[in-house]
MMTF fields as JSON, N, C-alpha, C and O atoms, coordinates in Angstrom:
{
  "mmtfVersion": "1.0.0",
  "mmtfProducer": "UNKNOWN",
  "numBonds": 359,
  "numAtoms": 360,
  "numGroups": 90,
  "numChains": 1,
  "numModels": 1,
  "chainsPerModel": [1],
  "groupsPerChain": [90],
  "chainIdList": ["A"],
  "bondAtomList": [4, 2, 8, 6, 12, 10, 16, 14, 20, 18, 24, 22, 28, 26, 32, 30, 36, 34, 40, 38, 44, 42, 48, 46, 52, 50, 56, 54, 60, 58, 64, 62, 68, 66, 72, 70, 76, 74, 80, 78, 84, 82, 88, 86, 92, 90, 96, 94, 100, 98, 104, 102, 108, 106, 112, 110, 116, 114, 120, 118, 124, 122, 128, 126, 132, 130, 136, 134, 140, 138, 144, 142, 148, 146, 152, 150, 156, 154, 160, 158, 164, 162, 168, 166, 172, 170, 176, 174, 180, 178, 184, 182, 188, 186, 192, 190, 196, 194, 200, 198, 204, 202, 208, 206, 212, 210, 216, 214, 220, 218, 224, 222, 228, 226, 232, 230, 236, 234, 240, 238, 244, 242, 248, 246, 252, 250, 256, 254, 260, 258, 264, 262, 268, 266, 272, 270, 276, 274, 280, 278, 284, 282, 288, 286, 292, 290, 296, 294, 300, 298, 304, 302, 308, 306, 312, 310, 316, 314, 320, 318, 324, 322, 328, 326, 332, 330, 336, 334, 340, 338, 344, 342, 348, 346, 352, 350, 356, 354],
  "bondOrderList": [1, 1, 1, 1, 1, 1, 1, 1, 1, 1, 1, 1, 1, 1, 1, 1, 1, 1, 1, 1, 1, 1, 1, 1, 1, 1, 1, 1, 1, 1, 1, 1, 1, 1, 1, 1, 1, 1, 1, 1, 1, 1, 1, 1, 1, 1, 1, 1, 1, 1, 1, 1, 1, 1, 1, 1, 1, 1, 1, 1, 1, 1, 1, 1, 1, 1, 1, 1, 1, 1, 1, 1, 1, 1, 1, 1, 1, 1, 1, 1, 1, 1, 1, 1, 1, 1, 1, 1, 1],
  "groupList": [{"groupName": "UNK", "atomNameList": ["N", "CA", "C", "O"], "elementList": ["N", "C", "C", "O"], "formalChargeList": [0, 0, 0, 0], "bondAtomList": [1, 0, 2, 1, 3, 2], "bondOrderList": [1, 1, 2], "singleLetterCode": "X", "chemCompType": "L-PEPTIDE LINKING"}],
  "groupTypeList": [0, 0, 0, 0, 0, 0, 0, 0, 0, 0, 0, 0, 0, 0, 0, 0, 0, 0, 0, 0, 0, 0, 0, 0, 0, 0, 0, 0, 0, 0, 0, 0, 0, 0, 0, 0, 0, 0, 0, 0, 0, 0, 0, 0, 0, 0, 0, 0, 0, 0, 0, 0, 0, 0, 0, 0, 0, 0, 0, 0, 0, 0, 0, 0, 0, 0, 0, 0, 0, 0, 0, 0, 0, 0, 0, 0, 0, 0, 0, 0, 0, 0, 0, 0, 0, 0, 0, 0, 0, 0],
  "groupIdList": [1, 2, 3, 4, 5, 6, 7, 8, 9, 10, 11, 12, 13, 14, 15, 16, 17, 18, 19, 20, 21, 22, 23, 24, 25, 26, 27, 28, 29, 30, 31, 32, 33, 34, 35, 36, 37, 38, 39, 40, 41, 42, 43, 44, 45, 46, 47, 48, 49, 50, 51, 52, 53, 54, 55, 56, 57, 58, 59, 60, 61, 62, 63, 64, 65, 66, 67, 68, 69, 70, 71, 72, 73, 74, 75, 76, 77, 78, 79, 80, 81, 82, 83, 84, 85, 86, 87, 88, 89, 90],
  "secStructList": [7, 7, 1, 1, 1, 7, 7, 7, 7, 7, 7, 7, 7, 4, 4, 4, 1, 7, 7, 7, 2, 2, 2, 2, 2, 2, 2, 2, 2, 2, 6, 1, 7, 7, 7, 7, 7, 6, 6, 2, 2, 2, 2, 2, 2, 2, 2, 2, 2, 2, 2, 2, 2, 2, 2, 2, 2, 2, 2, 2, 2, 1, 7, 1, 1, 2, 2, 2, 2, 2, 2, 2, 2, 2, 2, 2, 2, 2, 2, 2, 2, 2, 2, 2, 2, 2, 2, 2, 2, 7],
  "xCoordList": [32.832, 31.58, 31.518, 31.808, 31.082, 31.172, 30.1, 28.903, 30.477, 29.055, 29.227, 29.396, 29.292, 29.559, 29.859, 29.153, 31.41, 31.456, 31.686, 32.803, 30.518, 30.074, 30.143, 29.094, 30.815, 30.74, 29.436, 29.765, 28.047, 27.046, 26.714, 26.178, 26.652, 26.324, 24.919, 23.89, 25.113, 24.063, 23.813, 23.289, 24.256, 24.242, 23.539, 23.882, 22.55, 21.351, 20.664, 20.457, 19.909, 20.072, 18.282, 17.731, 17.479, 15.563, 15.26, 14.482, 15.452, 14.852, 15.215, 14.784, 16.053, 15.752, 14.615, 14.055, 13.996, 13.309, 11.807, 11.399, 11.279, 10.116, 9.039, 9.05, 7.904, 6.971, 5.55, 5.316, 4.762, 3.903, 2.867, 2.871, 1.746, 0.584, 0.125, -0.016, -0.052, -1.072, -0.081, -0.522, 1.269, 2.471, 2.577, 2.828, 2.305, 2.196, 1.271, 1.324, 0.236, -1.447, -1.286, -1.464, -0.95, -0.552, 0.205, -0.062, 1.413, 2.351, 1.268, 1.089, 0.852, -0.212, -1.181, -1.527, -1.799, -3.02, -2.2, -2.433, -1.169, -0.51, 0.281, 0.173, 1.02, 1.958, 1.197, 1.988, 0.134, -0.833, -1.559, -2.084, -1.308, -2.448, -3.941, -4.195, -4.82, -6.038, -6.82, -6.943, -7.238, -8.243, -9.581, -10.215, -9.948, -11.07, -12.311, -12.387, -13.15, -14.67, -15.828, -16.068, -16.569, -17.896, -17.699, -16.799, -18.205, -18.522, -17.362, -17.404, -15.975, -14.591, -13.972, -13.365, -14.29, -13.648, -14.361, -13.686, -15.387, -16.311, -15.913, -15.579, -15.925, -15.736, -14.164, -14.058, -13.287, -11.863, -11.697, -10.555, -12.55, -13.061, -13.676, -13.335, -14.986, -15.676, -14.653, -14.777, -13.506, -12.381, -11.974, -12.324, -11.175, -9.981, -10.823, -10.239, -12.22, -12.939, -13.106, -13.1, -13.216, -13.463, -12.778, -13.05, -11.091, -10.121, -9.745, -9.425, -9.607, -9.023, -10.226, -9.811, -11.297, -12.005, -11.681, -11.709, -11.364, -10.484, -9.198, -8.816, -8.434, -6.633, -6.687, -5.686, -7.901, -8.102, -8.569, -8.127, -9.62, -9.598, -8.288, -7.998, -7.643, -6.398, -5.787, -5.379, -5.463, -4.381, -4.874, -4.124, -6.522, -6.724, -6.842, -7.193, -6.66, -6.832, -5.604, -5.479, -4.562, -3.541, -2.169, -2.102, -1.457, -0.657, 0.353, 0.328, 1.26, 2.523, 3.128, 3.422, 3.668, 4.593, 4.953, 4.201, 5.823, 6.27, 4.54, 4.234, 3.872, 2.952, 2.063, 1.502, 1.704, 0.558, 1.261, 0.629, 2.558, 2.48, 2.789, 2.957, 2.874, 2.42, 0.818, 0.458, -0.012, -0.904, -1.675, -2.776, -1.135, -1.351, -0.946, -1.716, 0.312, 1.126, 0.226, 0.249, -0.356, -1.093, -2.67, -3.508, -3.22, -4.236, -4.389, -5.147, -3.489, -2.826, -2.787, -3.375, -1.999, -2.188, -3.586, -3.797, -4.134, -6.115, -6.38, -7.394, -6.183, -6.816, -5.655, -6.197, -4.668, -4.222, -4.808, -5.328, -4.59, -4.988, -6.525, -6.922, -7.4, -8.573, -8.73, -9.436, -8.273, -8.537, -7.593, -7.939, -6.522, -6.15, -7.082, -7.076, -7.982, -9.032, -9.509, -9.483, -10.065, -11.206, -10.477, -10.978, -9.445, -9.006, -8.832, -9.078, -8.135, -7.482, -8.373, -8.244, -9.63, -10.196, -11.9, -12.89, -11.509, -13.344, -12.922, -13.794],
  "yCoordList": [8.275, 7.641, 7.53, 8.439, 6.237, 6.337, 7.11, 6.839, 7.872, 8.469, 9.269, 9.867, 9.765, 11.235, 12.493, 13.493, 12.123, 13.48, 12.568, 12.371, 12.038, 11.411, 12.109, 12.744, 12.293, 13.123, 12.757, 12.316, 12.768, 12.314, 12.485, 13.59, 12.214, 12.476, 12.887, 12.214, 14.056, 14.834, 15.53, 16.559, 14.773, 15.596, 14.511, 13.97, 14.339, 13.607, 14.291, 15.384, 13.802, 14.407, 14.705, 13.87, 15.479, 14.537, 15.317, 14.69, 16.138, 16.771, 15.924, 16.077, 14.775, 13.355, 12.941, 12.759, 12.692, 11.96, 12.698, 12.55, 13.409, 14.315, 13.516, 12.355, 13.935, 13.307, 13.966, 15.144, 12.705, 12.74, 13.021, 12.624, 13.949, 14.45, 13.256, 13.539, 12.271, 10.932, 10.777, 10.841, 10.57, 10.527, 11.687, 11.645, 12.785, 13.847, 13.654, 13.33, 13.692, 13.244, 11.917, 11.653, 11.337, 10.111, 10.218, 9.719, 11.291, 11.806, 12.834, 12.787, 13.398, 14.223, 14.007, 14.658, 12.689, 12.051, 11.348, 11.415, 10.64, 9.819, 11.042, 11.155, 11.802, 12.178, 13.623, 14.538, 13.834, 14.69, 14.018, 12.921, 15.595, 15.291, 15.106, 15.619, 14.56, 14.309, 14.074, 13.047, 15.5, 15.818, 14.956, 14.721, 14.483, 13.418, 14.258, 15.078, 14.207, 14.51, 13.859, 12.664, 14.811, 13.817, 12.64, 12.6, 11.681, 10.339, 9.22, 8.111, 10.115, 9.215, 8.986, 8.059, 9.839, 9.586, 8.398, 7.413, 8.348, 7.198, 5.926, 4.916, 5.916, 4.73, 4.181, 2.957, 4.719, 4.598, 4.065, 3.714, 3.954, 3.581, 2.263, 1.299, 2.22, 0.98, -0.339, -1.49, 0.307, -0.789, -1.109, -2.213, -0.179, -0.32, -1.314, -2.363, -1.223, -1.941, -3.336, -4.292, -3.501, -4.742, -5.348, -6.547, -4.789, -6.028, -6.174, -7.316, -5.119, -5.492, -7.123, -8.161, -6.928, -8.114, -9.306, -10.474, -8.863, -10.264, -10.761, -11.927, -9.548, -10.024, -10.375, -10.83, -10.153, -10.829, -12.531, -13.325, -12.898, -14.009, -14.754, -15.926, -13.983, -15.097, -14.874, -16.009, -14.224, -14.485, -15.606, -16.471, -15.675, -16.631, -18.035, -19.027, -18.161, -19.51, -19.918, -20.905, -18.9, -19.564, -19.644, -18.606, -20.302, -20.705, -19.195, -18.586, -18.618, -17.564, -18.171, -19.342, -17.209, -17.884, -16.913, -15.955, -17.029, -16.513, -16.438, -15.356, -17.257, -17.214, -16.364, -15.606, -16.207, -15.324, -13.908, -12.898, -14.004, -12.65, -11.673, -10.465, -12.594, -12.28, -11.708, -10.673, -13.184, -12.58, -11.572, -11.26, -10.881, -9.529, -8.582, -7.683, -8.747, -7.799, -7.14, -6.057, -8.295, -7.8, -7.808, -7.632, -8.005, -7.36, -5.939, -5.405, -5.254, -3.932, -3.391, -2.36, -4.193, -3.375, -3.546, -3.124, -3.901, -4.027, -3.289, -2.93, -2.223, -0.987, -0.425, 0.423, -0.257, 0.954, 1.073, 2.055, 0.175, 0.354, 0.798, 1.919, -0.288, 0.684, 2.099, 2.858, 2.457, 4.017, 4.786, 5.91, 4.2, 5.475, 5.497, 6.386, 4.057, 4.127, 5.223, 6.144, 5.096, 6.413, 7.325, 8.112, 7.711, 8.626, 9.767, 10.951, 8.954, 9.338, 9.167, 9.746, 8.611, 8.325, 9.21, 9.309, 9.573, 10.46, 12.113, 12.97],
  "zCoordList": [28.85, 28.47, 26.946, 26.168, 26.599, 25.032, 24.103, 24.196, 23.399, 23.014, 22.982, 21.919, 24.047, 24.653, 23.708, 23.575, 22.911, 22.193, 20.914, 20.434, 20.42, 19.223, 18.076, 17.967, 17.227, 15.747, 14.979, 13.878, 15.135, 14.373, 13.019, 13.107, 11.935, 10.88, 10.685, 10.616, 10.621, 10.086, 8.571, 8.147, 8.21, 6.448, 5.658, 4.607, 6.363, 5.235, 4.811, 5.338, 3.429, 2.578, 2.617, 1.899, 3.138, 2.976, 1.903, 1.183, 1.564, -0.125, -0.865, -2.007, -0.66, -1.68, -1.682, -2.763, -0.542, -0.179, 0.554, 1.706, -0.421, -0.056, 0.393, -0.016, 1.302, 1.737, 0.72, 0.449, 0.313, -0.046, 0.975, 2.14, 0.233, 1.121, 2.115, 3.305, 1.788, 2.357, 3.319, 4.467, 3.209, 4.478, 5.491, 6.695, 4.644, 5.998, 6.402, 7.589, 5.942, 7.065, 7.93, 9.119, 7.025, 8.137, 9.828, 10.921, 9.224, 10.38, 11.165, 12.382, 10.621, 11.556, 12.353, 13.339, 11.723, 12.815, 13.934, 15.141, 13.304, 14.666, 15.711, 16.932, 14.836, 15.965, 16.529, 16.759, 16.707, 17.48, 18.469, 18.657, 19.296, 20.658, 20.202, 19.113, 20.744, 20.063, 21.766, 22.433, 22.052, 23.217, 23.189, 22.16, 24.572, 24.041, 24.045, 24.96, 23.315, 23.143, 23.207, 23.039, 23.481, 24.048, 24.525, 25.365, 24.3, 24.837, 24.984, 25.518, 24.112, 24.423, 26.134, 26.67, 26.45, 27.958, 28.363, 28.664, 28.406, 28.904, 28.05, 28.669, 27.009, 26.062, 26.212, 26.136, 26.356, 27.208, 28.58, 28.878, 29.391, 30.836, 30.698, 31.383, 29.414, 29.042, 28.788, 29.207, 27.872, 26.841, 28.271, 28.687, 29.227, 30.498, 31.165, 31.438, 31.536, 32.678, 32.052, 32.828, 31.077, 30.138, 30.133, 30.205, 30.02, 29.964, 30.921, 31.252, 31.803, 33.534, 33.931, 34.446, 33.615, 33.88, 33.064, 33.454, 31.861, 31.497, 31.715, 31.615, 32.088, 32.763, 34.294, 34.848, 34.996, 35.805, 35.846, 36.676, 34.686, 34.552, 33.965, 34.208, 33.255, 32.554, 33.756, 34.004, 34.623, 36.106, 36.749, 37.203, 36.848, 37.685, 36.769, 37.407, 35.759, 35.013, 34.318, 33.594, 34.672, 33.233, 34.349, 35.007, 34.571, 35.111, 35.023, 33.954, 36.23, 35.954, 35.269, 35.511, 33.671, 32.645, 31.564, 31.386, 30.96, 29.926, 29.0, 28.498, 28.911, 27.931, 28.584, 27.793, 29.862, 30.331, 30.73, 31.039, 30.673, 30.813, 29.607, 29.77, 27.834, 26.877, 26.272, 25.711, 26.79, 26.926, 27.661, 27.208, 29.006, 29.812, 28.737, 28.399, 28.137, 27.699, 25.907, 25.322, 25.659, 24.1, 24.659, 23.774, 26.129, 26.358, 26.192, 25.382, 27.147, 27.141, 25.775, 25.452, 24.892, 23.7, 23.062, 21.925, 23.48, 22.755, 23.278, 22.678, 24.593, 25.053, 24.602, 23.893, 24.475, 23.765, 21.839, 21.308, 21.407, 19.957, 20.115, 19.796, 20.682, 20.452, 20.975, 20.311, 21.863, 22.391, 21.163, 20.799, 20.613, 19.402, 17.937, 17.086, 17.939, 17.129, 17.164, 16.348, 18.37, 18.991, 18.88, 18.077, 19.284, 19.251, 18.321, 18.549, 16.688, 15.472, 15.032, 13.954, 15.057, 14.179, 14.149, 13.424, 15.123, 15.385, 15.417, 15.564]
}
């Protein structure tokens, strides 16, 4: 299998390349769990129920196609981005 017993280079160098405070916070809000509170569970349900009612209308109005199943595909991401709004951001 190719790959397999891969010699990887690992001798990079990151104390070149130190992270500034604003980059670690950055890495910290994104790459953390972020438990929902109060009124997020519900408001996550509100976004999901909202667009399922609109990817239901573009199924029923837009022809099967490369273009509608783009547009399904960046619906989806409008409930994922807004719920990490909520999320990271409260």
């Amino acid at each position: 299998m190719e790959g397999k017993n891969c010699e990887c280079k690992t001798d990079i160098r990151y104390a070149e390349n130190p992270l500034a405070e604003v980059e670690q916070a950055m890495l910290d809000k994104v790459f953390t769990y972020h438990a929902p509170e109060g009124d997020q569970p519900a408001r996550y349900v509100a976004l999901r129920d909202r667009a399922r009612e609109y990817a239901e209308l573009v199924i029923r109005l837009a022809p099967a196609s490369r273009e509608r199943s783009l547009a399904m595909t960046k619906l989806e991401e409008v409930v994922f981005w807004a719920n990490a709004a909520i999320a990271r951001n409260e």
